[in-house]
C-alpha positions as CSV (number, residue, x, y, z in Angstrom):
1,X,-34.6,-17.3,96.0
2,X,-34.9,-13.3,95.2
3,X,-31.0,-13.3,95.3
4,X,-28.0,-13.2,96.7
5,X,-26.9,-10.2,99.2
6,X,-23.8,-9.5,100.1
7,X,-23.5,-7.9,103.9
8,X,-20.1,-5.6,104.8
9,X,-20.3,-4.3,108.4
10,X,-18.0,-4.6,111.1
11,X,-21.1,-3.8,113.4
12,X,-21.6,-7.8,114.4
13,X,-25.0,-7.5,116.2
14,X,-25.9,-5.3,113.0
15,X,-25.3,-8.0,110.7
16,X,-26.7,-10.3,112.5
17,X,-29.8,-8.9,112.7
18,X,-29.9,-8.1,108.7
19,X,-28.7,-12.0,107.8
20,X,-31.9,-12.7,109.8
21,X,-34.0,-10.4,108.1
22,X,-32.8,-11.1,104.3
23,X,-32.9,-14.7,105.1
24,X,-36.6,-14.9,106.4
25,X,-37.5,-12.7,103.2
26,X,-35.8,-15.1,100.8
27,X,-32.6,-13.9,99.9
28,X,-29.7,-15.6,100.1
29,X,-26.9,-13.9,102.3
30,X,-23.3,-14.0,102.9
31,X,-22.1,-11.8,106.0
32,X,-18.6,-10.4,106.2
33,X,-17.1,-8.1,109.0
34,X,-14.6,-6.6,107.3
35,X,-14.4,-4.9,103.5
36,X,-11.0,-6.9,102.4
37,X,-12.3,-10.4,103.1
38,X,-15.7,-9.5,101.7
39,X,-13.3,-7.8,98.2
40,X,-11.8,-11.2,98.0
41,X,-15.0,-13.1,98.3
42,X,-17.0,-10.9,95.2
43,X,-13.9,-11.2,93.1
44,X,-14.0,-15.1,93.4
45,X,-17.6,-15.7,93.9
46,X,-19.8,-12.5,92.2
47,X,-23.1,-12.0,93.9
48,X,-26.2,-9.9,93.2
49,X,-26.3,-7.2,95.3
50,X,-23.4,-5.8,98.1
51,X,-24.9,-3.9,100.9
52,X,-21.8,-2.2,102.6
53,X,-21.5,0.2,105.7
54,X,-19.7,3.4,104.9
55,X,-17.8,3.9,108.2
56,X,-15.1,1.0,108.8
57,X,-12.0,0.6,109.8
58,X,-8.9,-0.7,107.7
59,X,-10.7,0.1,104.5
60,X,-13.4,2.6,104.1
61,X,-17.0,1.9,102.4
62,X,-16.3,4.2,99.6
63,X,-12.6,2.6,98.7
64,X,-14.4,-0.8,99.2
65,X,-17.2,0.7,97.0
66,X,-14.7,1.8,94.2
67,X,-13.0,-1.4,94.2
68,X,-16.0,-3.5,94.1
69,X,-17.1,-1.0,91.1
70,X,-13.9,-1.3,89.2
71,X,-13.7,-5.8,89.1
72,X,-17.4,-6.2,89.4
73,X,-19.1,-3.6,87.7
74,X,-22.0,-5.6,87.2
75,X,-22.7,-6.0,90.9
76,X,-24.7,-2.5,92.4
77,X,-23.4,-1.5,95.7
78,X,-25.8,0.0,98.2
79,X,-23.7,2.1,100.9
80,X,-25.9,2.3,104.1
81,X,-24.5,4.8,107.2
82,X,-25.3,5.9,110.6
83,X,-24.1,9.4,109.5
84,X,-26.0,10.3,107.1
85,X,-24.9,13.8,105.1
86,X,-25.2,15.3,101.6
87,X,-21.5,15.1,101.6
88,X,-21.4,11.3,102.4
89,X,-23.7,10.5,100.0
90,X,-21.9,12.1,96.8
91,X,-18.6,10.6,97.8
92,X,-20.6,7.5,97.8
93,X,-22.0,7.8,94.2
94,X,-18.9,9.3,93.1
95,X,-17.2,5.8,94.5
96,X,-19.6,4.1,92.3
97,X,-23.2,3.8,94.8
98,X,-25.9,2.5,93.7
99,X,-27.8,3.8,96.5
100,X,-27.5,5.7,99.8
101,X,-29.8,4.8,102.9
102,X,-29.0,6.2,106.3
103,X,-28.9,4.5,109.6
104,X,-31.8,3.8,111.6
105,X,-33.7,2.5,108.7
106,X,-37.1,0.2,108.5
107,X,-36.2,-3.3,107.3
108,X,-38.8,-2.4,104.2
109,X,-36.5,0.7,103.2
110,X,-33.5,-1.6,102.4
111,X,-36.0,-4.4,101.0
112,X,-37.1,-2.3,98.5
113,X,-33.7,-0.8,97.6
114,X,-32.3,-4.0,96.7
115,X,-35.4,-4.9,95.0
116,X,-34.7,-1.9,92.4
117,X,-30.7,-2.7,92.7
118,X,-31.9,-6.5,91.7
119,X,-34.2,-5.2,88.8
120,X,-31.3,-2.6,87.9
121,X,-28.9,-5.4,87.4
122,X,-31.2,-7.6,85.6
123,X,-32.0,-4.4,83.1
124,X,-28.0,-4.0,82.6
125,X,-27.7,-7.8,81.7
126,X,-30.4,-7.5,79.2
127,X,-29.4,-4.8,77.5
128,X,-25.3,-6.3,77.3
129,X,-27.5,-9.2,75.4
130,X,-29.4,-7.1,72.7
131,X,-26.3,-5.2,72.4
132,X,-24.4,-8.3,70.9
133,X,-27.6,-9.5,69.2
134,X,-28.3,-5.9,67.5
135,X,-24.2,-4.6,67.2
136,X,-22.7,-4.2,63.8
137,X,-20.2,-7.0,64.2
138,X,-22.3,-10.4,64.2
139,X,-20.4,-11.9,67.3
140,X,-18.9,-11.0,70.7
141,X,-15.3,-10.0,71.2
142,X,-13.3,-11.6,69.1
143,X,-15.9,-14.9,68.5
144,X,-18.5,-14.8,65.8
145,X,-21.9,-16.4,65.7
146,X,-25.5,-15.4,65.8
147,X,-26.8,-19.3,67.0
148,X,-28.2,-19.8,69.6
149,X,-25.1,-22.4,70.6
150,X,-22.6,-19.3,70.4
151,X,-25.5,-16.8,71.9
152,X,-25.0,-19.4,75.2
153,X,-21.3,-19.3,75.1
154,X,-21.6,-15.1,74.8
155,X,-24.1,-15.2,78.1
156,X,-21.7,-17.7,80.2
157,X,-18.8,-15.5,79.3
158,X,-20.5,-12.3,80.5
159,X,-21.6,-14.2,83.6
160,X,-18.2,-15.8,84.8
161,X,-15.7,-13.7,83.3
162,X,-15.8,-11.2,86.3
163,X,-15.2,-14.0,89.2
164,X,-11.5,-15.1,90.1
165,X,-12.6,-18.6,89.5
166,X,-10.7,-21.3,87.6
167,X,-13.1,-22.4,83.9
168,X,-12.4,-25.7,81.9
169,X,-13.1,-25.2,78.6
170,X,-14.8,-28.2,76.9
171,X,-14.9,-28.4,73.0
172,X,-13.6,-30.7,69.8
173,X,-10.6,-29.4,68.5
174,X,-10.5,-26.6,66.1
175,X,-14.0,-25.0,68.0
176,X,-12.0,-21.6,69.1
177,X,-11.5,-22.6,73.3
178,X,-8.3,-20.3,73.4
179,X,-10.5,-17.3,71.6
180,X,-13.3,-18.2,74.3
181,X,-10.1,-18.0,77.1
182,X,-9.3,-14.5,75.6
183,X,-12.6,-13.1,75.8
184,X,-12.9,-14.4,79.4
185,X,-9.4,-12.6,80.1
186,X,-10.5,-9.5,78.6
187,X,-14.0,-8.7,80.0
188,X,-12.3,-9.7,83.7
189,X,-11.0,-7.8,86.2
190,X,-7.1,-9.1,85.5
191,X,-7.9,-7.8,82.0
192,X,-5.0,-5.3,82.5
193,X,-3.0,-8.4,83.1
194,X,-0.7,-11.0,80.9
195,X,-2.8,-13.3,79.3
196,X,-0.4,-16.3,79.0
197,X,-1.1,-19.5,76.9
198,X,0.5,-23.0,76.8
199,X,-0.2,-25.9,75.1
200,X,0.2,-29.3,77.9
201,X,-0.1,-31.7,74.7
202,X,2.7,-30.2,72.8
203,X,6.0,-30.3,74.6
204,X,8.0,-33.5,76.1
205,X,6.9,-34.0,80.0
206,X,10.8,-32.3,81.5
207,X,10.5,-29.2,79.1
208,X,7.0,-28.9,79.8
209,X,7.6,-28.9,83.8
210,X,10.4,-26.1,83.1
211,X,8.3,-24.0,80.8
212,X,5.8,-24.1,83.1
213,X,7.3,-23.6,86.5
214,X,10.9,-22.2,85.3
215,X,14.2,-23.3,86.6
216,X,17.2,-22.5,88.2
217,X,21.0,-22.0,85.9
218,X,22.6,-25.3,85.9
219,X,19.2,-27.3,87.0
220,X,19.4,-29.7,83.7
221,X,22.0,-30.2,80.9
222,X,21.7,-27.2,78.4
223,X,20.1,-24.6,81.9
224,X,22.5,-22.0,81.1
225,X,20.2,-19.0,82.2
226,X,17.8,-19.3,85.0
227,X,13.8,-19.7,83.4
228,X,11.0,-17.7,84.9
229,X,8.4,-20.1,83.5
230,X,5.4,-19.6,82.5
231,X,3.3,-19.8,85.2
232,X,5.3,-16.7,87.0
233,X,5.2,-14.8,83.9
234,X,0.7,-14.7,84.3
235,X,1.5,-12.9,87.8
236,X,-2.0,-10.6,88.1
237,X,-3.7,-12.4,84.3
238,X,-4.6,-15.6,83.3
239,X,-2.7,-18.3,82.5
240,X,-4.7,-20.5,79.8
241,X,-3.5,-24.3,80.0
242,X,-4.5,-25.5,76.7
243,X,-5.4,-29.5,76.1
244,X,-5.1,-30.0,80.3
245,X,-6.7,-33.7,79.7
246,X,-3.1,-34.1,78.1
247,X,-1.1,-33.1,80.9
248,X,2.0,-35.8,82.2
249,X,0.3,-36.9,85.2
250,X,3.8,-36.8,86.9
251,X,3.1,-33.2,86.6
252,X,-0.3,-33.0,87.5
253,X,0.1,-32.9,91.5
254,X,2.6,-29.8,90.8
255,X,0.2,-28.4,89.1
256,X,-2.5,-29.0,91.9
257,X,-0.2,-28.0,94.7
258,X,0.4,-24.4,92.9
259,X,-3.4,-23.6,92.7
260,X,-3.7,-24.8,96.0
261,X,-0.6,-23.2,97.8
262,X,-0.2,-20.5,95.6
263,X,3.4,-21.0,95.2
264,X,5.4,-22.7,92.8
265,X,9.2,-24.3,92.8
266,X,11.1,-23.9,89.7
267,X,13.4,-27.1,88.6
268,X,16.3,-27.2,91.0
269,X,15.3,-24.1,93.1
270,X,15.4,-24.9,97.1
271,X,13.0,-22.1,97.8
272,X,9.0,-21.5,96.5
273,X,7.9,-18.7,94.8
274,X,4.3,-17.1,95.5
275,X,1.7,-16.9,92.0
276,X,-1.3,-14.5,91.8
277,X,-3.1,-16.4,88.5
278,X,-6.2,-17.1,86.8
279,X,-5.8,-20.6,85.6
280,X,-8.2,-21.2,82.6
281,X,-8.3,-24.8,80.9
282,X,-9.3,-26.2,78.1
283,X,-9.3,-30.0,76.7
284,X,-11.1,-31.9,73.9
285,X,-11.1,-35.0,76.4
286,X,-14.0,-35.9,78.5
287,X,-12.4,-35.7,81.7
288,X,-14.7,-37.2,83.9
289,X,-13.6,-40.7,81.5
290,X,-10.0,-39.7,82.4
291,X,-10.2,-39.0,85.8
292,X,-12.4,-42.8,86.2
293,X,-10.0,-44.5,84.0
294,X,-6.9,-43.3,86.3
295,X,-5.5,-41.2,83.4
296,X,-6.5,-37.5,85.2
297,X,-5.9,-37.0,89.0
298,X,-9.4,-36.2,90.8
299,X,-8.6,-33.6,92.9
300,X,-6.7,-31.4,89.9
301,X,-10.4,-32.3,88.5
302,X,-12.3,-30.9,91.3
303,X,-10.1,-27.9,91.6
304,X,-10.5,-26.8,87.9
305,X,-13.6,-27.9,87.3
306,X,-15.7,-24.6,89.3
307,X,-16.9,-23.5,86.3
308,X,-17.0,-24.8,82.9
309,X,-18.5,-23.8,79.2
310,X,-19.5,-25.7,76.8
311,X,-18.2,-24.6,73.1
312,X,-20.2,-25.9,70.3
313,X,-18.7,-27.7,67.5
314,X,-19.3,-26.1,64.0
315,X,-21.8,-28.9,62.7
316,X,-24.5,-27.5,65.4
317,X,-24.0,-23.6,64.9
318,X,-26.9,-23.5,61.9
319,X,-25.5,-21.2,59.4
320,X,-22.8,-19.3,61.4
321,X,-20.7,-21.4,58.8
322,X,-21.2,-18.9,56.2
323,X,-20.9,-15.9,58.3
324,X,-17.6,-17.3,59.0
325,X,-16.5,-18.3,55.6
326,X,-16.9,-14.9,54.3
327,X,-14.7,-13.5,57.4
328,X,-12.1,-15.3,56.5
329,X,-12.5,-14.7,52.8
330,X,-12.0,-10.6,54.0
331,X,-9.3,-11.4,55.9
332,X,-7.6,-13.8,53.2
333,X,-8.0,-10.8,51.0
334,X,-7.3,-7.9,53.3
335,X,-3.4,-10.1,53.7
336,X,-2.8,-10.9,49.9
337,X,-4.2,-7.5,49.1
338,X,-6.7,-9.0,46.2
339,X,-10.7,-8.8,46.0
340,X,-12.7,-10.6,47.9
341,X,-14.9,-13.2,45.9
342,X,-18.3,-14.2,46.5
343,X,-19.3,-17.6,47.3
344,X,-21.6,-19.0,45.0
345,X,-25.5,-20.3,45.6
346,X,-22.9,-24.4,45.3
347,X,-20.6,-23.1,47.2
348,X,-23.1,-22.4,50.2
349,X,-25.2,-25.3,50.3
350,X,-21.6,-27.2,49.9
351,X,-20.7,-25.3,53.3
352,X,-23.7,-25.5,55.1
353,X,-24.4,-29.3,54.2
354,X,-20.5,-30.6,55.1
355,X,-20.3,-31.6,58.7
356,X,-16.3,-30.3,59.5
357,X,-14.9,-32.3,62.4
358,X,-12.2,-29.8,61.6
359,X,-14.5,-27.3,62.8
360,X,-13.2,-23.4,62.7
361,X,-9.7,-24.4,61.7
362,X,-10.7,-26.6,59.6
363,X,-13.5,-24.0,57.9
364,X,-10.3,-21.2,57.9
365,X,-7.8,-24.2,55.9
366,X,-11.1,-24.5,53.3
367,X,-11.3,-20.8,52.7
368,X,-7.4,-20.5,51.8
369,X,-7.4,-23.4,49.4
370,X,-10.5,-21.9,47.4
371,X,-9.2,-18.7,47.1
372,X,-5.9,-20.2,45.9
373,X,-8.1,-22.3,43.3
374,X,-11.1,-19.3,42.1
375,X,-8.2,-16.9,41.0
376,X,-11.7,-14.9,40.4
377,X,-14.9,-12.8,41.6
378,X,-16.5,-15.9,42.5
379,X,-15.9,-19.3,44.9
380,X,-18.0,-22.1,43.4
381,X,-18.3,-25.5,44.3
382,X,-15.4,-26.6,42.2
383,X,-12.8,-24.7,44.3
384,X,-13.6,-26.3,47.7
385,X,-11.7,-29.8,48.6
386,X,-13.2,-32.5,47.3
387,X,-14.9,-34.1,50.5
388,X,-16.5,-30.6,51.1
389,X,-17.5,-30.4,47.5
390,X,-19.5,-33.5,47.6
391,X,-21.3,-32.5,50.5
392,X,-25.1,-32.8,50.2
393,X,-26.9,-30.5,52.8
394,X,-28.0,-33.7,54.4
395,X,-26.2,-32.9,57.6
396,X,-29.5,-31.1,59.5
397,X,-32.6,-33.4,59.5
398,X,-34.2,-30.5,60.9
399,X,-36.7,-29.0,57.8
400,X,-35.7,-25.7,57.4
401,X,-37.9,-22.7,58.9
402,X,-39.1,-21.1,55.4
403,X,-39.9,-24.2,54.1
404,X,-43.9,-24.8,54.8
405,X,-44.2,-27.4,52.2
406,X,-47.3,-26.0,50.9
407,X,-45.5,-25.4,47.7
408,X,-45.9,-29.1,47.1
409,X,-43.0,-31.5,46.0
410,X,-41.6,-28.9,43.3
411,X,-41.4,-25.8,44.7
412,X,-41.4,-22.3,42.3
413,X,-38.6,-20.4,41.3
414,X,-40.0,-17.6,43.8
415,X,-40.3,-19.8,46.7
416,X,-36.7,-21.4,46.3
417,X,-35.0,-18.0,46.1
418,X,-36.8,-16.6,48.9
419,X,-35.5,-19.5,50.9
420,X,-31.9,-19.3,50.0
421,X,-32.1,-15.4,50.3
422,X,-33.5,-15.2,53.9
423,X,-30.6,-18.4,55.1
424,X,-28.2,-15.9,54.1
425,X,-29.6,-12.7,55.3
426,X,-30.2,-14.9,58.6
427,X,-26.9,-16.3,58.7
428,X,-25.2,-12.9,58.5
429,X,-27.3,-11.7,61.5
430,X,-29.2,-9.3,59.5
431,X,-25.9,-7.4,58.2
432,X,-27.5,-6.3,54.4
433,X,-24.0,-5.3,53.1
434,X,-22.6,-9.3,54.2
435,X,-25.6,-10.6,52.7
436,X,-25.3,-9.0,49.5
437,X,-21.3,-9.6,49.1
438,X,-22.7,-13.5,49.5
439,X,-25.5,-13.7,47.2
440,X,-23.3,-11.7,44.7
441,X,-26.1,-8.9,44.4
442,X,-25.6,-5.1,45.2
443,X,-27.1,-3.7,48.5
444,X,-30.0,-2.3,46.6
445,X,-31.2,-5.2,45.0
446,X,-31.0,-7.5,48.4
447,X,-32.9,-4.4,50.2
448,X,-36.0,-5.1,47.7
449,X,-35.9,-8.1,47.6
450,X,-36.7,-8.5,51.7
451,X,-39.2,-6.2,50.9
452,X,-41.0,-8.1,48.7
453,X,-40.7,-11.1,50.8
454,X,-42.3,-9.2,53.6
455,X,-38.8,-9.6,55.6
456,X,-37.8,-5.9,56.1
């Protein structure tokens, strides 16, 4: 398929003819006949292109086209119009336009407009991706990571964070799911909304139902106030339901009625309250095990699970560990107001060879206790908790990239420090500055160093 068109003309015979057309040329086509359905459908459901007729009634083409352009500004809009003018066709790239074609056209006219919309988009996505590959901080939003694990968690982000969609977020404890629910909140078109987080694991089943859903004065012992709840207070953002696999399943058809309905019924209220929400989830559980071993309802399962990602645990990110570890050691220092040490050539294979089932948190807890312990310029092996300390950098079977083995069993001092140098430099994302802060050398040094190994 070349993609998918979406058609916005309340001229019926019009679209019909086009959904034909599209169709027998290998696009995929949805067909509405009037531009508030069709704005609800792009907001849940994206698409490639939007082909929209400028003349309609209720909303116009170029308020359609502005709207479109403000939640999905990845999607190009191409306005087409049996009236066609120099004044229609600014308004229409003022609204946000791709493209302009006028009413009669040839069938290869609008072909080949979405062919350069399609390209145009593809370009835009492309660019969004060396952008985060090539950009000064080593990550996206607030995540960091150069792997390719994390670069698929940054490319999933970009793709569904636009849609009105619900996403489960699968990952061990500790991997960053609420930082991946922020990101999604904040490159989305609610991003002007509350993002509001709960935890489903952490709170007794009758508090949790009144956090969530609110309640009315006098609905429980100790109600003196009436609750909002949680739920109510995401009106227009997202509402990020953290460890869902752990969820009372007495409250787990309330929760599926609400994203159904759209309404929710605060403890000891007689009346239902309508909810405009995002739901994001997130569990450690593998909810397709739950849901077979009766412990997760099915259809709250289905209804969630439109979308999910993936987040990889530490142990597979490669050396994003030590582009991490120094973070933290910035921001340990930045808060206490000290110097940042370095982390010595032990202290890195330590970190890069320990497998942390902790993951991120778990990496964070390691960079306050050595900082606590080095009291110094430097964090070696010494200062790091004892399991991570005796970690041997046996954790990857995979032989590392610079290391040809044509240097024999014994390889020379030049070829082990051009090793070590480039993991870093790698591992840093190409940042020079981080890179020498690790390796304890100054900027100059590292700089001809990567010269000489044929590296810069």
């Amino acid at each position: 398929m070349r993609g998918e068109i979406i058609i916005v003309d309340d001229d019926a015979p019009m679209v019909e003819l086009l959904e034909e057309q599209l169709t027998a040329a290998d696009f995929r086509v949805r067909a509405h006949g009037n531009a508030s359905e069709a704005l609800e459908d792009i907001t849940q459901r994206g698409g490639d292109v939007v082909v929209t007729d400028l003349r309609m009634p209720g909303m116009s083409g170029s308020e359609f086209c502005r709207e479109v352009t403000r939640r999905r500004p990845d999607i190009p809009v191409i306005v087409m119009t049996a009236y066609g003018s120099l004044d229609a066709a600014v308004a229409s790239m003022r609204a946000g336009a791709y493209d302009f074609i006028t009413k009669p056209f040839d069938f290869e006219v609008l072909e080949l407009a979405l062919q350069r919309a399609l390209t145009h988009r593809d370009l835009r996505h492309e660019v969004a991706r060396l952008r985060r590959q090539t950009g000064d901080s080593p990550g996206y939003a607030d995540l960091l990571g150069t792997s390719k694990p994390m670069q698929r968690v940054y490319e999933l982000i970009d793709r569904f964070a636009p849609l009105g969609v619900p996403v489960i977020l699968f990952g061990e404890s500790g991997t960053g799911k609420e930082r991946v629910a922020r990101a999604l909140h904040d490159k989305g078109p609610r991003q002007s909304g509350p993002f509001v987080a709960v935890n489903c694991a952490a709170m007794p089943e009758q508090l949790l139902e009144s956090e969530l859903f609110g309640h009315e004065r006098g609905a429980f012992t100790d109600a003196h106030r009436p609750r909002v709840g949680l739920v109510r207070q995401a009106q227009g953002g997202v509402l990020f339901l953290d460890e869902i696999g752990d969820m009372p399943q007495s409250l787990q058809p309330k929760l599926l009625r609400a994203l159904q309905e759209r309404v929710v019924r605060p403890v000891g209220c007689d009346r239902e309250v309508e909810i405009d929400v995002r739901v994001i989830a997130a569990t450690h559980r593998d909810l397709v095990k739950e849901v077979a071993e009766g412990r997760f309802r099915e259809d709250l399962f289905y209804r969630l699970n439109v979308v999910t990602i993936d987040i990889p645990p530490l142990r597979e990110r490669g050396d994003d560990v030590l582009l991490m570890a120094e973070h933290f050691i910035q921001e340990v220092a930045a808060r206490d107001q000290s110097e940042s040490p370095r982390l010595t050539t032990g202290a890195v294979e330590a970190l890069v060879g320990y497998r942390w089932p902790g993951n991120v948190r778990e990496l964070k807890n390691c960079v306050e206790y050595a900082m606590a312990l080095s009291n110094g310029d430097a964090i070696g092996r010494e200062h790091l908790p004892e399991i991570i300390a005796r970690a041997s950098g046996e954790v990857s079977k995979k032989p590392d990239p610079e290391d040809t083995g044509e240097s024999g069993p014994f390889e020379t001092l030049f070829a082990v420090e051009r090793r070590h140098v480039l993991r870093v430099y790698r591992a840093v994302g190409g940042n020079k500055s981080k890179a020498a802060r690790i390796l304890g050398v100054d900027r100059k040094t590292l700089h001809a160093r990567l010269q000489r190994y044929g590296a810069d």
